[in-house]
C-alpha angles and dihedrals in degrees: 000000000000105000114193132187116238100245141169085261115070136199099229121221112187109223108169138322120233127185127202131221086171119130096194122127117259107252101215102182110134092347095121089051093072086061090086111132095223116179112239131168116235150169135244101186107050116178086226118005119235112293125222134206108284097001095298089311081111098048089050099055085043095067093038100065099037103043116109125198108212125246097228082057102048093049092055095041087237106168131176161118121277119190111211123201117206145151127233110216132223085270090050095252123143105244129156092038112172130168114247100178155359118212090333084312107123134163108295125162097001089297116127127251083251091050097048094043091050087052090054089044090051092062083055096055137341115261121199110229098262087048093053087047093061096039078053085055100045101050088051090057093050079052095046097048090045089070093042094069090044103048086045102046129119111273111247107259095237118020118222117296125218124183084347093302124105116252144185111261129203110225140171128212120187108202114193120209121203145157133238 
């Protein structure tokens, strides 16, 4: 079996792409918490990957509904596509969820998926400081309520199978927020 160490750098696994023309506030309770770096065990390499209710048909009305495109972000008409790395557990739950990137921004030089994404966005046109400050927040809250879905989703009703036992399993999931 190909045992692998939870890391910062991920194996990405692409799963769906969703998009949002939703206008609701990011609920950020407990939301950071989920950003533990726990270390898990997991496998790359599954005999069958973890099955949702209705083939996924479940999963997707799930996030639909409960997405929430945040209102700093709306008000700066920040869009954009977060990945998000996570593993599903032996009883088909999303743990060790972690950001990897923000539009293709990720974490370079010590400086934060935000930082670096404001900086991409400042080649584009110029920000006054108040105005870098809110893309900074807004971005953070994209981030923020990208974990929350995921930390909050259904459970998949049976987690990955290898060798006919259940496994812990490395997935990504990009989530696209964008406005109407």
């Amino acid at each position: 079996m190909n045992i692998n160490r939870i890391s910062k750098k991920w194996v990405i696994l692409s799963l769906l792409c969703l998009t949002l023309d939703g206008h609701a506030q990011s609920n950020r309770e407990g939301v950071m918490a989920t950003l533990e770096k726990t270390s898990v065990e997991y496998v790359e390499d599954a005999d069958t990957p973890p099955a949702y209710a209705d083939g996924g048909k479940a999963l997707l009305e799930y996030l639909r509904k409960n997405l929430k495109y945040p209102s700093s972000a709306k008000d700066m008409h920040v869009e954009g596509r977060v990945l998000i790395s996570y593993v599903v557990d032996k009883e088909g739950k999303a743990t060790n969820i972690v950001p990897l990137s923000f539009n293709k921004c990720k974490e370079t030089d010590g400086k934060s998926i935000p930082q670096v994404a404001l900086e991409k966005e400042m080649e584009k046109s110029k920000m006054k400081p108040k105005a870098q400050q809110a893309y900074l927040q807004a971005v953070r809250d994209i981030i923020t309520e990208s974990i929350r879905i995921i930390s909050q989703m259904p459970p998949a009703e049976q987690p990955a199978m290898k060798d006919g036992e259940p496994v812990c399993f490395k997935m990504a999931m990009p989530i696209t927020f964008k406005g109407k």
